[in-house]
N, C-alpha and C positions, 0 to 999 in steps of 0.2 A: 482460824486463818488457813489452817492445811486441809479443812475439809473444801474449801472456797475454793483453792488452788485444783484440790482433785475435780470440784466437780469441771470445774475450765478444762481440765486436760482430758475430762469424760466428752466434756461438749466440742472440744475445738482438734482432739489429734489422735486421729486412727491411728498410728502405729502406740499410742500411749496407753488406747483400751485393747491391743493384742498384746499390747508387752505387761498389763496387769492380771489377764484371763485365771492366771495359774494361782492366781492368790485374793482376787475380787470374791467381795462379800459384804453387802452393804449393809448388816445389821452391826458392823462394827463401827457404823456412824454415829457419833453421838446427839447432836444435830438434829432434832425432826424434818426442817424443811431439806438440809441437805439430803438426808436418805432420800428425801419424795426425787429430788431431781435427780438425784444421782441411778435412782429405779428405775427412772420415765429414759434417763439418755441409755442408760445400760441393756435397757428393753429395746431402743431403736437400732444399738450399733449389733444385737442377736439377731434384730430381722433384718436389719439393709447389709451388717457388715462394714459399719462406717460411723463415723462418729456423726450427731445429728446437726454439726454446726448451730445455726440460728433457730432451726426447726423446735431448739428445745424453747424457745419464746412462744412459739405456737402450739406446741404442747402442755405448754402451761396453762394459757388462756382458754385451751379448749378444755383443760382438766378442772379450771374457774369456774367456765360458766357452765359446767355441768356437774358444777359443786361440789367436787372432789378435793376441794382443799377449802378448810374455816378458814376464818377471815383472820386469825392472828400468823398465823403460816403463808398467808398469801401479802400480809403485809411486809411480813420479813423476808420474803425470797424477791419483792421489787424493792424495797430498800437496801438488801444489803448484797444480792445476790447476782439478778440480772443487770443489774449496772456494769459491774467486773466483768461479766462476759463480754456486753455489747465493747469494754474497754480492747477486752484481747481480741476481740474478733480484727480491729485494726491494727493490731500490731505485725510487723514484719515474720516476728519467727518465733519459734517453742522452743522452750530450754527442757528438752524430754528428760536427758539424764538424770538432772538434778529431783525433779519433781516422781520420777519413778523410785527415785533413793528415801524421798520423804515419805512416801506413798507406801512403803516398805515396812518403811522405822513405824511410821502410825499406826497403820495395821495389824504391825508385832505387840508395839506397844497398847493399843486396843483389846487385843485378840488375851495379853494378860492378865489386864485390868480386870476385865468381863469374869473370865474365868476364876481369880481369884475372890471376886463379889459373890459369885453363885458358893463355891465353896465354903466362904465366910458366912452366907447365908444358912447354907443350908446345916454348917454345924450351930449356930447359935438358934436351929430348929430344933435343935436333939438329930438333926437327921443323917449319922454318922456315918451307916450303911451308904447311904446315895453318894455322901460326900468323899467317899474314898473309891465308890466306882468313878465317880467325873471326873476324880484325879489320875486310874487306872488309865482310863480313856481318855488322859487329853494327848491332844497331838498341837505341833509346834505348827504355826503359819510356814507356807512353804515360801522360800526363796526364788525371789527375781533371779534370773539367768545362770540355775544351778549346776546347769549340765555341762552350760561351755567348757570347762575345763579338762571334760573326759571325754569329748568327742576329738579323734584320735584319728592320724592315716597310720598304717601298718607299718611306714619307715619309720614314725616315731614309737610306736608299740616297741620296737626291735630293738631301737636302742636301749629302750630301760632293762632290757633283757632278763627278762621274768624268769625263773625257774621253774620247771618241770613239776608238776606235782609230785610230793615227796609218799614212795609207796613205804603203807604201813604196813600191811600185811599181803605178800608177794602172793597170787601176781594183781589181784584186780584194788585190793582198797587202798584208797589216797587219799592223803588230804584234796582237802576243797572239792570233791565230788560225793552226787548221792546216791544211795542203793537203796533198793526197796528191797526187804524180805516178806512174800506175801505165801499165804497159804491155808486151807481149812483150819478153825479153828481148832486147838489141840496137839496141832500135827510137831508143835517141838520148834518155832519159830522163837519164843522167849529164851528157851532152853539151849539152844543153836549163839543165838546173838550173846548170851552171856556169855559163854566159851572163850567167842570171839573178844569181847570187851577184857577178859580174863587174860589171856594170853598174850593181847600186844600192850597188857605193864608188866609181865613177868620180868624179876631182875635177871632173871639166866634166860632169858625168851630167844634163846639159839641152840636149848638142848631140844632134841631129836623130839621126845615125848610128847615137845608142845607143838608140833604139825601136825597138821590136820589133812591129809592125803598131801597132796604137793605143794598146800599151802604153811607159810612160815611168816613169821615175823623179821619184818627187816629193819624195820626203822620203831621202836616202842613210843608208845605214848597211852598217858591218862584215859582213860574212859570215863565219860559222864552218863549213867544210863537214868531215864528220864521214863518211867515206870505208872501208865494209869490202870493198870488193871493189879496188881498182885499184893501192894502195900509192899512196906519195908520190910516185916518180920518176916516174910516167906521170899523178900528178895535176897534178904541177907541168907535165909539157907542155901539160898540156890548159888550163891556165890561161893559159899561153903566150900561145898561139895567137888570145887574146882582148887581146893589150897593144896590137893596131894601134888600138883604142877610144880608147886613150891612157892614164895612168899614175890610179890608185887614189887618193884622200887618206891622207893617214900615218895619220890617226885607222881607217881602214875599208879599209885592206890584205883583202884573204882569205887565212885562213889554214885551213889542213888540217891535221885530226889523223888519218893514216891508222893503223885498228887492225892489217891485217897487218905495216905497218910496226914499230908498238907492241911488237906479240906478239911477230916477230922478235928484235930489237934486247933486251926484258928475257924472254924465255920467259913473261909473263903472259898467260894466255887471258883476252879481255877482253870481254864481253858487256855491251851495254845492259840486258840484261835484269836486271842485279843492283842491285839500290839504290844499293850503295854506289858502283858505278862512275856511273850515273845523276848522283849526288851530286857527281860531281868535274867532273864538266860544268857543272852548276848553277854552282860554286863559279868555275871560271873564268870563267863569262857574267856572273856579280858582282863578278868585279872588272876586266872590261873593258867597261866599260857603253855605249861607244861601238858594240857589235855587239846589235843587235837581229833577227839572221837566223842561222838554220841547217839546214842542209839535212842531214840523215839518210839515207846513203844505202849499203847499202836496210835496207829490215824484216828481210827475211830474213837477213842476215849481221849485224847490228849487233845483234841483243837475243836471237840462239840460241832463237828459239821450235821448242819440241819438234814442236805442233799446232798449225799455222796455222788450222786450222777449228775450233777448243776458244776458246769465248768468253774462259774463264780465264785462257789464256794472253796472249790482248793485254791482259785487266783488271788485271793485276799483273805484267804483263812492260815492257808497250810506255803504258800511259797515265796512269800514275802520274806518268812524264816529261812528257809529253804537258801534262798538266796542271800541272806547275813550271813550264814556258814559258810558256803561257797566262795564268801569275801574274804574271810579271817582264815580260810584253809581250813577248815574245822571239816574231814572226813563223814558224813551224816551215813548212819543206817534206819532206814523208817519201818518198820514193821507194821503189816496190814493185810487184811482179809480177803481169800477169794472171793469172786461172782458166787453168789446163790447156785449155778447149774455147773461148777466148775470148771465150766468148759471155758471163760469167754475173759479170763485172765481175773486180775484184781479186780476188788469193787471199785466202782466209782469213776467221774468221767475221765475224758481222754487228755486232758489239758495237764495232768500228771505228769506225763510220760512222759513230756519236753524238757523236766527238770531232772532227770536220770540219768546218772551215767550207765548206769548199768540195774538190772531188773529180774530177780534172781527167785520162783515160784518153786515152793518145799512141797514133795508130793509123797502122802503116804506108802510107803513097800506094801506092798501087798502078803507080806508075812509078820507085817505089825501089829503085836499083841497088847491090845492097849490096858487089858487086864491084870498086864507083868508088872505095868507103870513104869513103860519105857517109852522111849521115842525111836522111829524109824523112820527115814523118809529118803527121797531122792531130790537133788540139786540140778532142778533143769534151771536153765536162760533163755529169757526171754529177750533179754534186750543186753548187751556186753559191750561196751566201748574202751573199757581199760585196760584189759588184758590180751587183748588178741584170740591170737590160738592157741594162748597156754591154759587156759581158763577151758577145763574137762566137765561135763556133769560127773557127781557119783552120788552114790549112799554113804549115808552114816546112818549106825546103831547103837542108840545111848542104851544105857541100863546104871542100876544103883547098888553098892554092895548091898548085903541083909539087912544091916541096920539103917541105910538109905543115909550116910552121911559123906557117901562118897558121889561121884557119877564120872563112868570112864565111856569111853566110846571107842568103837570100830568102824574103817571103812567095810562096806562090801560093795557085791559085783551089784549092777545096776538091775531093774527087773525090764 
């Protein structure tokens, strides 16, 4: 009965095929002759922009007799099908609301069914692998009219009187904005962001020792660092080498989720770049609400982009995420590779750059001896929106006691 009713509001009311556009998909019919018509009007109302009224009787008959529909389909769609239309075409008026509500419910309800079949299927195939990527990759039917409620004037924005984003490390990191750390590979970009993650859960994180030139912590929180290049065992030394600072709060520990470790340990190849894995990040940063930081690191191994220089690829790989964080206040540091010629900024395209607060390029000192097994580099900006004019370039210089179980660093003067 409710395929009968959609296909009527397919054929008889343009505002009911623009108000479904966002969630139409006729393989969720079950129906064979419904899908056929429900194609044949969905096809007219893409090229006129209008729904085909009675035209869909003439598109039937012309799809007949150029035999595009057997004869058990052609007898079901004039017995039970086009009678109902030819009914509503005389009726006074369309009850849109209601039938856009059904049209929702079936969908959703369809859109499950399906899904759950193919899964059920494909485990009583032996085919376990397939059946838990379908489930990775499923995504929820999208909602009739989801936005209205966040389309907004600025006298209303004002009254809910939103707070300021809360700085965590003075002057530029805040919750709900993102920073890229980008720079030749080696240059101390890993080395640099642990520090950082290290320092704003310190429980004493207001002695002197833990600034970092004019930088301090002001507000602590959690760090979750999210690790595709190093594994756990050499994350955890590197983490190490920072307890001479002195010990974390239990609330704001760092913790590491290294994906080669991941991959290892269950045979899961694990990209950011898939929603649903996105998803399960989300879900743990909500229920440890004590961490409002996390450092990504890098682009290049954590979200499996095919084309770093394909806008598309960061617009539904890398900033869908991007923008979860940015919701829940979660402070993001993404770490990522210069251009090939160093010259022409980070890699990859330009459609990044919109999702930045700020954009912070690590450049090796030219007295960096990479044979000591140290890091050296300078802190230029390329892009700054949180800090102002308080936000200086300079150098740091890491180094490692003898035994390499420590790592302290120095500011110097810039080259």
């Amino acid at each position: 009965m409710i395929e009968r009713k959609i296909i009527i509001g397919l054929a008889t009311s343009d505002a009911y095929c623009n108000k479904i556009k966002n969630i139409w998909d006729v393989s969720l019919f079950e129906s064979q002759p419904a899908r056929l018509l429900a194609t044949w009007a969905w096809e007219f109302f893409l090229k006129y922009n209008k729904a085909p009224g009675r035209e869909i009787e003439t598109i039937y008959f012309t799809k007949l007799k150029e035999k595009k529909v057997d004869a058990k389909l052609a007898d079901e769609i004039e017995k039970d099908i086009l009678p109902e239309l030819s009914e509503e075409y005389n009726n006074e008026g369309f009850l849109l609301e209601p039938l856009l509500d059904e049209t929702e419910k079936y969908f959703t309800e369809r859109h499950l069914t399906i899904f759950n079949q193919n899964v059920n299927a494909l485990t009583k195939q032996g085919k376990r692998e397939e059946a838990e990527k379908l489930i990775r990759n499923f995504r929820p039917i999208n909602k009739l009219g989801r936005i209205t409620p966040y389309i907004e004037t600025t006298t209303v924005i004002k009254k809910k009187n939103i707070p300021q984003p809360t700085t965590i490390l003075h002057p530029w990191l805040k919750q709900g904005q993102v920073t890229m750390l980008y720079g030749d590979p080696g240059v101390g970009k890993s080395l640099f962001s642990i520090l950082i993650g290290y320092i704003c859960g310190l429980a004493d994180f207001d002695d002197k020792k833990a600034e970092i030139n004019s930088w301090y912590v002001k507000n602590p929180t959690g760090c979750l660092y999210v690790d595709g290049e190093l594994g756990c065992r050499e994350m955890a030394n590197r983490v190490e080498q920072y307890s001479w600072l002195g010990v974390q709060h239990k609330d704001h520990k760092m913790q590491i989720f290294s994906i080669p470790d991941y991959q290892h340990k269950t045979e899961d190849t694990f990209y950011l770049g898939q929603r649903a894995n996105q998803l399960e990040l989300i879900t743990w940063l909500k229920e440890h609400q004590s961490y409002k930081l996390i450092i990504l690191d890098s682009a290049t191994t954590l979200f499996g982009l095919e084309n770093e220089n394909d806008n598309s690829e960061w617009s539904n790989k890398v900033n869908p995420l991007l923008r979860d964080l940015r919701s829940m206040d979660v402070a993001t540091l993404l770490l990522h590779h210069s251009g090939k010629d160093g010259k022409r900024g980070y890699r990859g395209a330009s459609s990044m750059a919109a999702m930045l607060q700020n954009n912070f390029k690590l450049v090796s000192h030219p007295q960096w001896n990479i044979d000591a097994g140290e890091a050296w580099f300078t802190i230029k900006k390329d892009k700054q929106r949180s800090a102002g004019k308080q936000f200086n370039s300079f150098s740091i210089h890491f180094e490692q006691n003898d035994n390499q179980t420590e790592t302290f660093w120095e500011i110097t003067d810039n080259y």
